[in-house]
C-alpha positions in Angstrom: 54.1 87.3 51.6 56.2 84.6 53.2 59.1 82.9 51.8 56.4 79.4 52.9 54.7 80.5 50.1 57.4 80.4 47.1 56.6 76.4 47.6 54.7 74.0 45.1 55.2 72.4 42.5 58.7 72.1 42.9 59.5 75.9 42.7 61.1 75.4 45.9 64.1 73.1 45.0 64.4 75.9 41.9 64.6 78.4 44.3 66.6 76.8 46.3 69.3 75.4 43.7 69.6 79.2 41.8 70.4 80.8 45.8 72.8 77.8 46.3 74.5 79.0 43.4 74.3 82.7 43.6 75.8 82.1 47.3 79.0 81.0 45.8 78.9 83.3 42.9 78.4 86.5 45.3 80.5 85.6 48.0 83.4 84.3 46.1 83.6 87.6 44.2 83.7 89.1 47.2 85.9 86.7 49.1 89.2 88.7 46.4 88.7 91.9 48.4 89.2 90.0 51.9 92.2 88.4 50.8 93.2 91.9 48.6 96.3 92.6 51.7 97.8 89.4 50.8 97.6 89.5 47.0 99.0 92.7 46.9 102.0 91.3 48.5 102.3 88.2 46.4 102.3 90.1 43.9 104.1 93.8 45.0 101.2 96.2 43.8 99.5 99.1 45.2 96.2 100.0 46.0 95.5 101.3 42.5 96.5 97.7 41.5 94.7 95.9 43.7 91.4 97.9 42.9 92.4 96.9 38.8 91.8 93.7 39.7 88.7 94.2 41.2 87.7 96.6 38.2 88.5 93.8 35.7 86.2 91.0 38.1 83.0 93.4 37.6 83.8 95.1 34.4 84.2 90.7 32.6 81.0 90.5 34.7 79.3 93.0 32.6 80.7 92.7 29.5 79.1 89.4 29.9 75.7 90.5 30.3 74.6 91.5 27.3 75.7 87.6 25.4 74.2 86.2 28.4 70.8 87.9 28.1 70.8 86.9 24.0 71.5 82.8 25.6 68.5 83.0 27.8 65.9 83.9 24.8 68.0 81.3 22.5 69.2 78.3 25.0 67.1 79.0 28.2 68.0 79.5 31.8 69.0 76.4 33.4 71.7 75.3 30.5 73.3 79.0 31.1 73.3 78.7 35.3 74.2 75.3 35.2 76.8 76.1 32.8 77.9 79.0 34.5 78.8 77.9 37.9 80.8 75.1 35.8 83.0 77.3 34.1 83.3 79.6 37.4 85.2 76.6 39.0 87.8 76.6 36.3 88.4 80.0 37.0 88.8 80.2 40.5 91.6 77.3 40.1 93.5 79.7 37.8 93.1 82.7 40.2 94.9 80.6 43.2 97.6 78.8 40.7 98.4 82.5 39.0 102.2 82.9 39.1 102.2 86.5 38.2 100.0 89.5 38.6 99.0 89.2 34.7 98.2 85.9 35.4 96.1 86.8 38.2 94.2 89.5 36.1 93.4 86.7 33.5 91.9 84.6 36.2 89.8 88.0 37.3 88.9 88.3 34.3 87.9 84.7 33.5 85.9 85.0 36.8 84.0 87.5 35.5 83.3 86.1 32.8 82.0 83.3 33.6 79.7 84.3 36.9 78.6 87.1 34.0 76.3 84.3 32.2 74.8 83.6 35.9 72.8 87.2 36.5 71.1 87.8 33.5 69.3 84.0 33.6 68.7 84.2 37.5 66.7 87.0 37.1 64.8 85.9 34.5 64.2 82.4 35.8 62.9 83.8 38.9 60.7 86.3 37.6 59.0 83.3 35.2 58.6 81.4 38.1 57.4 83.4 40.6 55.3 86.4 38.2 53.2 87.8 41.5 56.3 87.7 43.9 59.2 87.7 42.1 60.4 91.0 44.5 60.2 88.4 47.3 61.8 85.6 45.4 64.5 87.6 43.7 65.1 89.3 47.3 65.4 85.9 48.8 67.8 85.1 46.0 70.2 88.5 46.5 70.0 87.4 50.8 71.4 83.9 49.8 74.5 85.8 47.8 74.6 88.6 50.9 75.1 85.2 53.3 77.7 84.4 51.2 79.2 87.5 50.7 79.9 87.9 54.5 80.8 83.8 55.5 83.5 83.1 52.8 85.0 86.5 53.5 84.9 86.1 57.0 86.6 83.1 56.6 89.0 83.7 54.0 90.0 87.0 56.5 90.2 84.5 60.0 92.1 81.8 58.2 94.6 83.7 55.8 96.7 84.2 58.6 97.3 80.2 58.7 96.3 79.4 55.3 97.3 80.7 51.7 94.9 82.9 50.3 95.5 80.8 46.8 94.1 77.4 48.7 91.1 79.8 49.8 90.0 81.2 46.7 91.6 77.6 44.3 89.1 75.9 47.3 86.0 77.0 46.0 86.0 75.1 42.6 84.2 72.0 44.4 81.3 73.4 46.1 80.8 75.6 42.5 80.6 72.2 40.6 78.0 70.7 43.5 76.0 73.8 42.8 75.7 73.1 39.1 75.0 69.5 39.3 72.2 70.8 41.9 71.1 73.5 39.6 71.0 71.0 36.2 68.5 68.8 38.2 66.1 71.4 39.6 65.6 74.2 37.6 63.3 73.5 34.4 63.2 74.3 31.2 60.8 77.6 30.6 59.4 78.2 27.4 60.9 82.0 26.6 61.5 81.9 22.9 64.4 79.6 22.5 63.3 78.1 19.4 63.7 81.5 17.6 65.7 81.5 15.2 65.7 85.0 13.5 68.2 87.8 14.5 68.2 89.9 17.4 65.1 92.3 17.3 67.2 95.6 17.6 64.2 97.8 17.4 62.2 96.0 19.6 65.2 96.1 22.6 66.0 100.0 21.5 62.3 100.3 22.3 62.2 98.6 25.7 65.2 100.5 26.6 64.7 103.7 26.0 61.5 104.0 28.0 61.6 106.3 31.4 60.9 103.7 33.4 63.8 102.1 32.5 65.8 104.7 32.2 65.4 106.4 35.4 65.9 102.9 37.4 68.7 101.8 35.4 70.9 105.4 36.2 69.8 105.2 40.0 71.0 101.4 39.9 74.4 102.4 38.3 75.1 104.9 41.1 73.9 103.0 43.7 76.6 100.1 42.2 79.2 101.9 41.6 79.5 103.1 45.1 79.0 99.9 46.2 82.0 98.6 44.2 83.9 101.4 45.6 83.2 100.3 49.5 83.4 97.0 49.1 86.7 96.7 46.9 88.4 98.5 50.2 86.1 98.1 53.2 89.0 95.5 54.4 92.1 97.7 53.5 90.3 101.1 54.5 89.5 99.3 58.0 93.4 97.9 58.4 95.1 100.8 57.1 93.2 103.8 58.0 91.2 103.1 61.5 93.7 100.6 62.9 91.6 97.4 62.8 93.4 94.1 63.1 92.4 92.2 59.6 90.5 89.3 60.9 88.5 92.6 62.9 88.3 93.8 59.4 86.9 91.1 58.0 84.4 90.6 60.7 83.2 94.3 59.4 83.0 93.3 56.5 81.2 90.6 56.9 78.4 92.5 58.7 77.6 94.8 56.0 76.1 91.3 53.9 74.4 90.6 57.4 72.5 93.6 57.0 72.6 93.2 53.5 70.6 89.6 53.8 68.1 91.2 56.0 67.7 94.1 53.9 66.6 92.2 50.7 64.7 90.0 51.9 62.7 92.9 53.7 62.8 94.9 50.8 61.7 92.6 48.1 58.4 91.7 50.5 57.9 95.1 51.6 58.1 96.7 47.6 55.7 93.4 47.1 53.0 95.1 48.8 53.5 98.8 49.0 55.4 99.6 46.0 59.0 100.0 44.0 59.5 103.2 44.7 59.0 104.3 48.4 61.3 101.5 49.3 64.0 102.5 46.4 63.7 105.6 48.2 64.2 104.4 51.8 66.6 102.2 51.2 69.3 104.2 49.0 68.7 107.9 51.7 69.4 106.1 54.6 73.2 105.1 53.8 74.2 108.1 52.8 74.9 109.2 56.5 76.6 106.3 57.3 78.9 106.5 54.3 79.6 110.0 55.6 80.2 109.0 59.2 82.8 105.9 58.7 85.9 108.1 58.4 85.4 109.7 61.5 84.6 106.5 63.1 86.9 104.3 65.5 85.6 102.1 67.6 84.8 98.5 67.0 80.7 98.8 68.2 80.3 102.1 66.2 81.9 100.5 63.1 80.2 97.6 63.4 76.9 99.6 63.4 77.8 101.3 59.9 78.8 98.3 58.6 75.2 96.8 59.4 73.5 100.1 58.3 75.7 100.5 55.0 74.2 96.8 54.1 71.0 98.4 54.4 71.6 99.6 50.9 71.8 95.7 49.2 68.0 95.9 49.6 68.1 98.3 46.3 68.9 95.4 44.2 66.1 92.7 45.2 63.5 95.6 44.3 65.1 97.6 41.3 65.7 94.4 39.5 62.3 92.9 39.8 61.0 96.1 38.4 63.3 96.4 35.7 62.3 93.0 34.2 59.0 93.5 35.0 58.5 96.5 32.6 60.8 94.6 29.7 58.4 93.1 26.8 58.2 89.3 27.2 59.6 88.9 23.8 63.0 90.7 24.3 63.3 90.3 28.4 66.1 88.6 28.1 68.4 90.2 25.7 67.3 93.9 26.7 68.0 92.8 30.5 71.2 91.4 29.1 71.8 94.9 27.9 71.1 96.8 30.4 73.0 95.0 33.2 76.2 95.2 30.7 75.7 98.8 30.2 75.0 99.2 34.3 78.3 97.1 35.6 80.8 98.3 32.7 79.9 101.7 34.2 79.8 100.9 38.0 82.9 98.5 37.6 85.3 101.9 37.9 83.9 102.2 41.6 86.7 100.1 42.4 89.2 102.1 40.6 88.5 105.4 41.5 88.6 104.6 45.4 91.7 102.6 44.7 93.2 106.1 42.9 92.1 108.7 45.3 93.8 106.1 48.7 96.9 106.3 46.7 96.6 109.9 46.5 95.8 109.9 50.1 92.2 110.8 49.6 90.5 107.6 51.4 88.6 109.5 53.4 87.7 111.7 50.8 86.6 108.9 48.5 83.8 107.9 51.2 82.2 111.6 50.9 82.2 111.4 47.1 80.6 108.0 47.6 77.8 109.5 49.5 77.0 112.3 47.3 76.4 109.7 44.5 74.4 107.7 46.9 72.1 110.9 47.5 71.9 112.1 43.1 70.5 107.9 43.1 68.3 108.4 46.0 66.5 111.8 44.6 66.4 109.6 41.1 64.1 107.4 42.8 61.6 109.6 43.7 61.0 110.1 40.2 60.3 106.6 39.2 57.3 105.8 37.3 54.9 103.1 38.2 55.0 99.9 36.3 53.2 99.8 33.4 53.5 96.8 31.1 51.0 93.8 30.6 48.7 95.7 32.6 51.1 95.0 35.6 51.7 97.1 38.2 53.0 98.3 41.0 52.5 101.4 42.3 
């Protein structure tokens, strides 16, 4: 379908206001890695530090998931993504004022926090707003965050040189408190069981959980995110330290992997739409895993920026996987199963970051992009097993 037809009755300012948001949320956590050359110097750490702080950002993200999925059965969406973008500009100023390295990890970690109450309630908003497209809505949501993933990067990487990383990443407080004003005023109040009042239906979430729907999605969604965290946590610092680039060349590398990204899940969420979840999961997650084994022995500036568009390719795994996640989640418990499935998926993935940062310090960079696409291909033979959806009479084979 076309994005045209996501407007009426005002869903269009709600889509609208939850991508504004999720464009800061995305690219500011991924504006940290562009500036990670600098903070490592301001604060005299390694690789294996820098990719700690990273770690932490994800791993507060998840932990985060599970109380965030509870709020949107109890509270509703638009209180948590108003809220959220709120609290994500308080943290942002403590990042750029940290003094110290342990400092700086509080901030991280504050970060996560906060953006953590953002996923659970976009997901769910969207999919309750748009229940015959919400691939294409949710897709158009992820290409918002994969336009901001490569501008503020970008940016931060072409003006570091001139300006303090701490003004860059202190500077996006104000456009995160525009976003929730924006957010407070559009997006409605949906009637998802917030007047409950009774305790959290274990047995029912168990249930939803445990299905193999689920379950198969949700391991192919942790690989395919835990490599991701592993690339993009050191993209920059691989590209600077290893093949020679110049940063702001770097950055413009990076940047390009969220270009692809954008196009990717927008494609993807349409394309999965109308054919299907799982011949796109498919597609999508194979077709990286050459490129992944191809960037070390890479050089040039056209041939990396290739792989960098290509490796983006694989953002499109998102837009689909987590429309069909929800989408086979009982109404009753969507929420606070989703909730517990993303914190289970991101506490896991979040060591992505680690691991690559472990293996460069044990001169193994190169290494660590191999092991990367060997988990890419174990996600990508996951998803030719995935099971149709079944639930509501819903499906999408």
């Amino acid at each position: 379908m076309a994005l045209g037809d996501l407007r009426g009755e005002g869903r269009g300012w709600t889509l609208l206001s939850i991508s504004a948001g999720w464009v800061f949320v995305l690219g500011g956590r991924f504006l940290v890695p562009a500036v990670l050359p600098q903070v490592k110097d301001a604060f005299t750490v390694g690789d294996i530090g820098a990719g700690v702080a990273v770690t932490v950002i994800w791993a507060t993200y998840g932990l985060m998931q599970m109380p965030a999925g509870i709020l949107v059965d109890r509270v509703g969406e638009r209180r948590l993504l108003a809220g959220s973008v709120v609290l994500t500009a308080t943290s942002v100023v403590v990042i750029g004022a940290a003094p110290a390295f342990l400092a700086f990890l509080v901030g991280c970690g504050g970060f996560g926090l906060a953006t953590g109450l953002y996923g659970p309630a976009r997901g769910t908003a969207l999919s309750r707003t748009f229940p015959d497209h919400d691939g294409t809505a949710i897709g158009a949501t992820l290409a918002a965050g994969s336009v901001g993933s490569a501008v503020l990067p970008l940016a931060a990487g072409s003006l570091v040189g001139g300006v303090s990383w701490r003004l860059l990443v202190g500077g996006l407080a104000a456009p995160f408190v525009i976003a929730g004003v924006l957010i407070w005023a559009t997006v409605p109040s949906f009637n998802n069981g917030g007047e409950r009042v009774d305790g959290i239906p274990v047995g029912d979430v168990l249930a939803a959980v445990r299905t193999r729907q689920v379950t198969v999605a949700l391991t192919a969604l942790t690989l395919m995110t835990f490599v991701f965290q592993g690339v993009s946590a050191f993209y920059v610092t691989y590209l600077t330290s290893e093949t020679g680039f110049p940063q702001p060349t770097a950055a413009v590398m990076f940047s390009l992997v969220f270009a692809g990204g954008a196009v990717a899940q927008v494609g993807a969420g349409s394309i999965a739409d109308l054919v299907g979840d799982r011949p796109v999961l498919v597609a999508v997650s194979a077709v990286t895993v050459p490129v992944l084994v191809a960037i070390p022995l890479l050089d040039g500036t056209l041939t990396v920026a290739v792989a960098s568009i290509l490796l983006g390719v694989r953002l499109g795994v998102p837009a689909v996987s987590n429309a069909y996640i929800i989408a086979v989640l009982p109404d009753s418990v969507t929420g606070t199963a989703w909730g517990l499935l993303r914190t289970t998926s991101f506490l896991l993935a979040a060591t992505g970051s680690t691991v690559v940062g472990a293996m460069a310090d044990a001169e193994l960079f190169d290494e660590a992009f191999l092991l990367l696409a060997a988990l890419t291909a174990v996600a990508a033979l996951l998803y030719t097993r995935l099971p149709a959806r079944t639930v509501g009479g819903n499906s999408n084979t």
